[in-house]
C-alpha positions in Angstrom: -12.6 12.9 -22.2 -13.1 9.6 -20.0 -14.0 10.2 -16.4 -10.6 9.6 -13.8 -11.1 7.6 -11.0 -9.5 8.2 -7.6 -9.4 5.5 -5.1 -8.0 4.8 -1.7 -4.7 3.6 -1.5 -3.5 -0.4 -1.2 -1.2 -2.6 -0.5 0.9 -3.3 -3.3 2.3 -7.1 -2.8 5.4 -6.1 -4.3 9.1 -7.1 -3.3 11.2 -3.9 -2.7 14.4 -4.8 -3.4 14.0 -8.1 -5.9 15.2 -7.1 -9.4 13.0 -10.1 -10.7 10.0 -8.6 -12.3 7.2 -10.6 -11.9 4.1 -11.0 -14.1 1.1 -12.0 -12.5 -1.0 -14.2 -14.8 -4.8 -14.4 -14.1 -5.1 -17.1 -17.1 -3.6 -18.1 -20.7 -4.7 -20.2 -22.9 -3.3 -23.6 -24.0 -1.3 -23.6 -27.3 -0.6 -19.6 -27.4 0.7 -19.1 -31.2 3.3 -16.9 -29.7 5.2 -17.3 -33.2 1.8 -15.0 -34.6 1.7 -12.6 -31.8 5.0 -11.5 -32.5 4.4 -11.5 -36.6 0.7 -10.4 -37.0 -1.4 -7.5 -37.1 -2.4 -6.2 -33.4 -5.0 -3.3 -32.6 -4.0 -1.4 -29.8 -7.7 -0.9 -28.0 -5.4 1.9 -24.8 -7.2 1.9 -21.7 -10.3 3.6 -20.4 -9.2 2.6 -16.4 -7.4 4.3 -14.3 -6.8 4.0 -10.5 -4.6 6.7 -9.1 -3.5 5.6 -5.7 -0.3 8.3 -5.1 0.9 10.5 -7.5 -2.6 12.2 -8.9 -1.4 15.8 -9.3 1.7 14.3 -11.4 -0.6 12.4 -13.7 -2.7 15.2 -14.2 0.1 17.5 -14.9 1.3 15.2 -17.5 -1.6 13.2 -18.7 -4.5 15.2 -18.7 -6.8 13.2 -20.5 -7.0 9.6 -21.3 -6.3 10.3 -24.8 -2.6 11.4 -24.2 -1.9 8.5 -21.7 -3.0 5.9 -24.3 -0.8 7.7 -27.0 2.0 7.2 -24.8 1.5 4.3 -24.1 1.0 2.7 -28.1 4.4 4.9 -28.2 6.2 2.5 -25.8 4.3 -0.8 -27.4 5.9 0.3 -31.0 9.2 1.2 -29.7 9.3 -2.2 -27.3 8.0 -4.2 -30.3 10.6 -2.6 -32.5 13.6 -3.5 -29.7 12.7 -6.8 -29.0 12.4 -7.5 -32.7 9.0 -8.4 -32.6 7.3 -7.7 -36.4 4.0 -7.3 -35.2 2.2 -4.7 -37.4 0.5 -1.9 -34.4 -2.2 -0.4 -34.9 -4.4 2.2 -32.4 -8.2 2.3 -32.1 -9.1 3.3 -28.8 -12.5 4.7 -29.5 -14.4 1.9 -31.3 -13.2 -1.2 -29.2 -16.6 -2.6 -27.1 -16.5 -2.2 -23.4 -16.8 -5.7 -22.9 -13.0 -6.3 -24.3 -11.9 -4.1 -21.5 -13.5 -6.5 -18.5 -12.2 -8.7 -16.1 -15.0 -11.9 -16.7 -16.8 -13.5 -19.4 -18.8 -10.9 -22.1 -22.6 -11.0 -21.0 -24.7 -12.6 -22.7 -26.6 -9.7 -23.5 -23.1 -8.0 -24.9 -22.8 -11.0 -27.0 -23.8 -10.0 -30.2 -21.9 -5.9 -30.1 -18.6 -8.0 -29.2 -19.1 -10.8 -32.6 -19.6 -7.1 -34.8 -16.8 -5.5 -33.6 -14.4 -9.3 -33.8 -15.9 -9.5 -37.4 -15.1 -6.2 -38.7 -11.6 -6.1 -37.2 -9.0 -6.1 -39.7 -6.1 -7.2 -37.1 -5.2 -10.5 -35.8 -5.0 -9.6 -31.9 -6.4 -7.0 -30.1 -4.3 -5.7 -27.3 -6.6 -4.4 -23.9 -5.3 -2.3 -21.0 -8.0 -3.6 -19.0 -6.5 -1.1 -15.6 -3.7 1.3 -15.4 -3.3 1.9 -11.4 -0.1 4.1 -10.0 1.1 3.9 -6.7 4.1 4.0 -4.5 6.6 2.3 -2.9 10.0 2.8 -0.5 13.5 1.4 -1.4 16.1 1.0 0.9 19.4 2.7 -1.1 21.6 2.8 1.5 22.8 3.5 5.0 23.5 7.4 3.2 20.4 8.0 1.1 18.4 5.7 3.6 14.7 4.9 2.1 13.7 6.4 -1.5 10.5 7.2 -3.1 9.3 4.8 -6.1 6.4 5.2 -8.3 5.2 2.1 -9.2 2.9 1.2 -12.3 0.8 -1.6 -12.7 -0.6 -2.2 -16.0 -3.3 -5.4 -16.3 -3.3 -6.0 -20.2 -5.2 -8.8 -21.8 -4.6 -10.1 -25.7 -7.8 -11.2 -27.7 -7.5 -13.8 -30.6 -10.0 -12.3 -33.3 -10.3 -15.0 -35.1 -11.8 -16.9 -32.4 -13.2 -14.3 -30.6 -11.1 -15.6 -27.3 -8.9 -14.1 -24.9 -6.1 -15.5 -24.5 -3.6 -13.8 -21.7 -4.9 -12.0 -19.1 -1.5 -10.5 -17.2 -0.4 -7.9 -14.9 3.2 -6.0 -15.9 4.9 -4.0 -13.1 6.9 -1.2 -13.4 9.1 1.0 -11.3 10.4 4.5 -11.3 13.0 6.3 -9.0 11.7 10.0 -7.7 15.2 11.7 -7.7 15.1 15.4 -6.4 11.4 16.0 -6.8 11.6 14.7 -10.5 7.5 13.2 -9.8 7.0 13.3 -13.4 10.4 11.4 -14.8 9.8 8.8 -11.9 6.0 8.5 -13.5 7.3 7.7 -16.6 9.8 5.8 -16.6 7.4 3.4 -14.7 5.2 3.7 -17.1 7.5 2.9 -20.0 9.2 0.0 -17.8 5.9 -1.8 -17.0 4.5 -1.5 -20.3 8.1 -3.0 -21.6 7.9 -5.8 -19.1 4.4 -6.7 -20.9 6.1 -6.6 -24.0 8.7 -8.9 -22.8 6.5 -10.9 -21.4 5.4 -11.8 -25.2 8.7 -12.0 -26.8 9.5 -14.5 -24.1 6.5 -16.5 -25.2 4.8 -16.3 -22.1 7.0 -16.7 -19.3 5.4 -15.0 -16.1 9.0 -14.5 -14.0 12.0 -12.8 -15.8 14.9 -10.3 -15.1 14.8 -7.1 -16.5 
């Protein structure tokens, strides 16, 4: 079972009322075969961190381990795949993918030769990272009535790798949001969850555009 990681909450620079879902993009590649993505074979490497700013006791109730959390999540990558009519071919490994795959700069030199094993042994075309999985929160203004509402908020930074060429290719960040309605921690939890990881999804089947409505 991988280790949890609590940390100290931050500021989330999200807008809480826009209905635009924005992407945040820390780089793609030129000349993204999109057309491939959508039509290939993909590995599904989960995610191995986890940054709990709000909403720890939920996660734990519901996601003990990181092995549930990552079978939930290549649950909602199927189904979004599936609804967007994407014909990508998923498949999961989460327990032989290098550590390198999962971090934010260039592979060490040093890491080098475990990363070109793993990329020539692989049987997909892609490999899909969730290089961090953070949860916080977040207020909504619903009305002069209800007044300000609870939102669990999911942020999920995932990054593609091209095996062929041993490259990554998007590095993105895919927000999602989840009402708490009378207590309900754990529906809010995931249906941000399932949201974010749908916006990622979207992201793809929109070949790459980083601002959408959803």
């Amino acid at each position: 079972m991988k280790k949890i990681i609590f940390i100290l909450p931050v500021l989330l620079l999200l807008c809480s009322c826009a209905e635009t879902v924005n992407i945040i993009e820390n780089y793609k590649l030129a000349n993204i075969d999109y057309k491939k993505i959508k039509e290939g074979k993909i590995t599904f490497a989960g995610t191995r961190h986890i940054s709990l700013s709000e909403f720890q006791k939920t996660f734990k109730d519901v996601y003990s381990d990181t092995t549930i959390l990552n079978k939930k999540l290549y649950d909602c990558i199927v189904e979004d795949f599936k609804k967007y009519k994407l014909n990508a071919q998923i498949i999961s490994d989460t327990k032989n993918i290098p550590e390198e795959l999962f971090s934010e700069g260039k592979v060490h030199t040093e890491d080098v030769k475990k990363v070109k094993e793993y990329f020539l042994n692989c049987k997909s075309d892609y490999v899909l990272v969730i290089k961090n999985f953070e949860i916080d929160h977040n207020y909504e203004y619903s009305g002069p009535k209800t007044g300000s509402q609870e939102i669990c908020v999911v942020n999920i930074t995932f990054a593609f790798w091209d095996v062929a060429n041993q490259n990554k290719i998007i590095s993105a960040t895919a927000s999602g949001k989840g009402r708490v309605v009378l207590w309900s921690f754990s529906t809010a939890l995931n249906t941000a969850l399932e949201n974010a990881m749908e916006n990622a999804i979207i992201y793809v089947s929109k070949n790459g555009t980083p601002e959408f409505q959803h």
